[in-house]
C-alpha positions in Angstrom: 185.8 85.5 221.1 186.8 87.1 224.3 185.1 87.8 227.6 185.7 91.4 227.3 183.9 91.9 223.8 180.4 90.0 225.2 180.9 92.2 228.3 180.5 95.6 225.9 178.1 94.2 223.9 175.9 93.2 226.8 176.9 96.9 228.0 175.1 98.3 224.6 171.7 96.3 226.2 172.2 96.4 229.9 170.2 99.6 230.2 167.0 98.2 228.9 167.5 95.3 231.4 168.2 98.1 234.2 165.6 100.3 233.4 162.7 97.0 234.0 164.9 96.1 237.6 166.8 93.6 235.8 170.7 92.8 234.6 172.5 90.4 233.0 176.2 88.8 233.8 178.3 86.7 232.0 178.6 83.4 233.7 181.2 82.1 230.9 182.7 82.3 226.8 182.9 78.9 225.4 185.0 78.3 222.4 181.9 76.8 220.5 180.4 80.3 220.9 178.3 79.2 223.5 177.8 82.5 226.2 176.0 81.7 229.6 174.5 84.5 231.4 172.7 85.0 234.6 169.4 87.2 234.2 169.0 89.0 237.6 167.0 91.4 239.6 163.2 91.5 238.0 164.6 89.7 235.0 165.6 86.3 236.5 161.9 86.4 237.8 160.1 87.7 234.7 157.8 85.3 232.7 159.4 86.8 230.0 163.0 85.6 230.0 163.1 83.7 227.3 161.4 86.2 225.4 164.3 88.3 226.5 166.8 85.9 225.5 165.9 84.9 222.3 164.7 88.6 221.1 167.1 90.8 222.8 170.2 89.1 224.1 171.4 86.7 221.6 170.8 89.0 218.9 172.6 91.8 220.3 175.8 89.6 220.9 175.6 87.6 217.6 175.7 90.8 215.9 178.5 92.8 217.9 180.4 90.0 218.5 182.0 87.3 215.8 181.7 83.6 216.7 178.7 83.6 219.3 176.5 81.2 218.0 174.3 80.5 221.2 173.3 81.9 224.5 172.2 80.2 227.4 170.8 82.1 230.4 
């Protein structure tokens, strides 16, 4: 799994993030398909992050990119 795919992926999402003041960044690819992001803007702020995480991130990336089984923001 390579940096470069989980940056396009989160490109497909990043707009939705935008559009509510927020972004994401990938921090780091681990080889146990663990991806680390930073939530920024409104969304490192939002009571919602989790939410975010669990509903729109790691879905998004499991399912556009083969061997991401977690994501930690």
């Amino acid at each position: 799994m390579s940096p470069e795919a989980v940056r396009k992926a989160l490109d497909v999402v990043r707009p939705g993030l935008v559009s509510d003041g927020g972004n994401a960044e990938l921090i780091s690819v681990s080889e146990d398909g663990t991806v680390r992001l930073e939530l920024q803007g409104a969304c490192a702020r939002c009571t919602a992050r989790e939410m975010t995480r669990r509903l729109v991130l790691e879905p998004a990336l499991r399912a556009r990119v083969p061997g991401v089984l977690c994501v930690i923001v």
